[in-house]
Structures are given as C-alpha cells and as structure tokens.
C-alpha positions, 0 to 999 in steps of 0.5 A, spaced: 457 529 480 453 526 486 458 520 489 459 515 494 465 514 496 468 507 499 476 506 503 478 505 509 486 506 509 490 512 509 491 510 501 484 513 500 484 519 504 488 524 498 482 521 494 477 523 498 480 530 498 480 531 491 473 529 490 471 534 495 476 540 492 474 538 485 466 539 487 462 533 487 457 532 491 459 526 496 453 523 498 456 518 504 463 515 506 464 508 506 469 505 510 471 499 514 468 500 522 473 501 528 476 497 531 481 496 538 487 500 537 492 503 542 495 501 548 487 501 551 485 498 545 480 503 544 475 503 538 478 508 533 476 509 528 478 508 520 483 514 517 478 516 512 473 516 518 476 521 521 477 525 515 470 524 512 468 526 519 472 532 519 469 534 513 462 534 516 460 527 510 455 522 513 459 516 514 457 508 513 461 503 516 457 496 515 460 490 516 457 487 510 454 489 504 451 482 503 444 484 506 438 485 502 438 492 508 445 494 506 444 494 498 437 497 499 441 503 503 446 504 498 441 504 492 437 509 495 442 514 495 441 514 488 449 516 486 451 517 479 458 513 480 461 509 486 469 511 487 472 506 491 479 505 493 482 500 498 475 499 502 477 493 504 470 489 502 468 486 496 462 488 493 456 485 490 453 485 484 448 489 486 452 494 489 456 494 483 449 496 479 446 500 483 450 506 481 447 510 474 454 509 472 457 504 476 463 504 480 470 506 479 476 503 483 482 505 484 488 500 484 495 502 485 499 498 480 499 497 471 494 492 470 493 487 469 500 486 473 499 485 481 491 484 482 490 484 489 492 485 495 499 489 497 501 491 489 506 497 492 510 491 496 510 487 490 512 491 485 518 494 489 520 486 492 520 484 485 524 489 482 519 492 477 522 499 473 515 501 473 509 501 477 503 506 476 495 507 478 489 505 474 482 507 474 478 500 473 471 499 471 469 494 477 465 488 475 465 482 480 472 479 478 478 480 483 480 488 479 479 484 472 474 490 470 476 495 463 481 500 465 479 506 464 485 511 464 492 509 467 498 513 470 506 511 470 511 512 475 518 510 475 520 505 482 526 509 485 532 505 487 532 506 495 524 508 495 520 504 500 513 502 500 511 508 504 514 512 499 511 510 494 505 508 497 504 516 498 507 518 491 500 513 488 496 515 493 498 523 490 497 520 482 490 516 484 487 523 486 489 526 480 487 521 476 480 520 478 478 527 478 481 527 471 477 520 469 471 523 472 471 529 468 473 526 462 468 520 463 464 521 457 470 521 452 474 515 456 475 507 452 474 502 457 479 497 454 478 490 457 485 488 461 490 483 456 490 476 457 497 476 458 501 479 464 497 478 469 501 477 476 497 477 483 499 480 490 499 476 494 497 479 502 504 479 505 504 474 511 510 475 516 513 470 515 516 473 509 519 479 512 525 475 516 531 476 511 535 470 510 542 473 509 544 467 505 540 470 498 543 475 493 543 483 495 538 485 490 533 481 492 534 482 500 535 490 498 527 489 494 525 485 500 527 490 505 525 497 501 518 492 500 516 490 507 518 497 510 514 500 514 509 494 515 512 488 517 518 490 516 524 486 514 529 484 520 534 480 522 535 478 530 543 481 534 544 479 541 537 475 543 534 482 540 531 483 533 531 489 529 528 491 523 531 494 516 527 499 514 531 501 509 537 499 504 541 501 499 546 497 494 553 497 496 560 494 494 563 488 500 564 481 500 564 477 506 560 471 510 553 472 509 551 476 514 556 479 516 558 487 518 563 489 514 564 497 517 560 500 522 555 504 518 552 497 518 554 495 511 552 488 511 555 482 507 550 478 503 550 470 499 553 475 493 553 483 494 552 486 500 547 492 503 548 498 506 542 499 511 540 506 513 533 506 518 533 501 523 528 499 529 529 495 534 523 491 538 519 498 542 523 503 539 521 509 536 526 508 527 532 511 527 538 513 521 544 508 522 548 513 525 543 515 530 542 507 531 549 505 531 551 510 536 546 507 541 547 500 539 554 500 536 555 492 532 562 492 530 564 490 525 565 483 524 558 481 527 554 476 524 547 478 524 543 472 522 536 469 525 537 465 531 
C-alpha cells in the first residue's frame, strides 16, 4: 500500500519501522520542522526526521498544511491511506480527502475516553486499570472519528508514563500493520456518546506535589508526570523531581520522611520514592540518590 506517513515524536518512530518492515511503500514522511534544541540551540531536527532520513525516505516538515501549496503537494502524492500518529498539526479537510482511503491515526488510549493531547499522563494520573491504543478513521473533530480496531493493556501499579508510552508505542505498530492488512473486513464503528473524557496538555503547574493530598493520588501524579515535567517538591532551597514511586505503609506530617529510603508521609498514606533528580543532575535510584543527598529522616519536604 503506498503510504504517507505523518509523526513528529519518538511515539511515532516504531510506527513508521513497522510500515516499512511490513512492505508498504512510503511515499513521504511528514514531521514537525527542527527547532532550537541543546546547549547551542541548534536546529535539530524531529525523531522521526532522523529516522525517516536514515531510512533514506523524502521528508516533509511544513509549517502549516492550510495553503493551497501544501494540500496540492500532498494530494499529488497520489497515497492510498495516510497513517498519522502524534504529528502534531491538525489537518484540513482536504488533507483528510486526499487520500484514496482516507487517513488513519493512531491514538494511545480506549476511545472515546482521553481524546486529546497527553492520554498516557492522564490515564496513569487518573488511576485507569486500563489503557490501550485505537486505530481511528480521522474526520475533522478532536479523534471522534470511527474506530477501526483497538488494543487493551493493563496500567502496572508503579509504571510511569515513559514506561507505558514505550509498551503503546510497541502495541500501535502491531496494530496498524494488522488494520492495515485487514482493512477490507474492518467495522468502522462510530465512538459512544458516553465515556467521553479529554486529556488536557499538561501545564507545569500541575507537576508541584502538594503533600497534604492522599497518597494514591500523589503516587499517580508522580508516575504520571515522569519524565516530563516531572513531580517535585523543593528540600534546602534545592528542588528535586520524583520520578517514580510506589505505595507504601506510614503516618506522619505530611511531607514528612519517614526513614532514610525516603519513604514519605502524605495527607493519608505514605509513598516510597524510587527515582529522583535534583535540579542539573543526571536521574538516580534512592540509594544512589540518598547516598549523595542523605534527607534524615524527619524532614519535612514541602514547597516553599
């Protein structure tokens, strides 16, 4: 099937590797351009970028696809399907036309629940037992297109979005290259009316942990914010990110470390941290952390 293929981030790249290893011909890559990145601040560009080059396919990173150009270059690739997956701009009607069969996305939860932005965070900040991915038929609405085929997964109790972002990354190349091969016998079934939830881009804001709230919720917050933002708390003038957690037993002030594995006292509950960062440090475990840092017990972390 002659494809164009449309992502930006690392999510997108094992899509675009199980296109190519299933046969299809890939007419362009679509990605976001490069931008400034690095302590130079040089242009680099996109993960798919680079791997579409390395793959030696022709590479498109417009700006917008909005200009009459943009959707005359596109429908003069003359595809069969457009298979996009976290590109990152929205696409007009008539891009959505232009393929013989439309275009198909890729979207990392069970919709209708967690349309939009950042479904992964959402999902583990939430407490969902279950996440997945679903092949959509795209129409012009924020992913309320039919959905073609969809894959189930269980959340882990201490698994971070960066986990579970790889694991859906994994499950959407599997499942395009199955939709796609099946594409004739597949319902396209329109998405209920109920259940519909919407993941909200994340705004740092969210990403100080109030100690004060139960530790179910600050444990999801946590695994949910990890890697990016990043859950933190500030100790000695210094801020530190949690990067992950785990539910643990304790009392005490909230805010309070209970023992020196940095197991903390929360508004109900406690947490046991497990991966921390301190502000232009590389991620540690807790020991290697502690061994470095070394909070006693009795502390009290907080935001200040």
């Amino acid at each position: 099937m002659r494809i164009i293929f449309m992502g930006t981030p690392e999510f997108s790249v094992p899509v675009l590797d199980a296109l190519v290893d299933a046969g299809h011909e890939i007419a362009a890559v679509y990605c976001q351009p490069p931008r400034p990145a690095g302590r130079g601040k040089k242009d680099r560009p996109t993960p798919v970028h680079a791997r579409a080059d390395a793959l030696g396919l022709e590479v498109r990173h417009p700006v917008s696809l909005k200009s009459d150009e943009a959707k005359a270059d596109f429908a003069a690739l003359n595809a069969d399907i457009a298979v996009v997956v976290a590109y990152g701009l929205i696409l007009p009607q008539a891009i959505l036309d232009a393929p013989t069969k439309g275009c198909l996305n890729i979207h990392a939860s069970l919709l209708p629940r967690w349309r939009g932005a950042a479904p992964i965070h959402r999902a583990i900040m939430a407490g969902d037992a279950t996440t997945g991915v679903c092949i959509m038929q795209m129409e012009a609405g924020l992913d309320t297109g039919p959905v073609l085929l969809r894959r189930e997964t269980a959340i882990g109790e201490v698994e971070t979005t960066a986990q579970l972002h790889d694991r859906l990354s994994g499950m959407g190349a599997q499942a395009i290259v199955t939709a796609l091969g099946n594409l004739a016998t597949l319902n396209a079934d329109p998405q209920p009316e109920e259940g519909v939830t919407y993941a909200a881009k994340i705004d740092k804001a969210e990403a100080r942990i109030d100690w004060t709230r139960p530790a179910d919720e600050i444990d999801r917050l946590i695994r949910g914010l990890s890697p990016f933002p990043g859950a933190w708390f500030e100790q000695g003038g210094t801020r530190v990110k949690a990067l992950g957690s785990s539910l643990a037993e304790g009392a005490g002030q909230a805010g309070e470390v209970l023992d020196s594995g940095l197991r903390v006292a929360c508004g109900t509950g406690a947490v046991q941290l497990t991966r921390l960062q301190r502000a232009g440090k590389a991620a540690q475990d807790v020991a290697s952390f502690q061994s470095g840092a070394q909070i006693p017990a009795g502390t009290l972390l907080n935001g200040e």
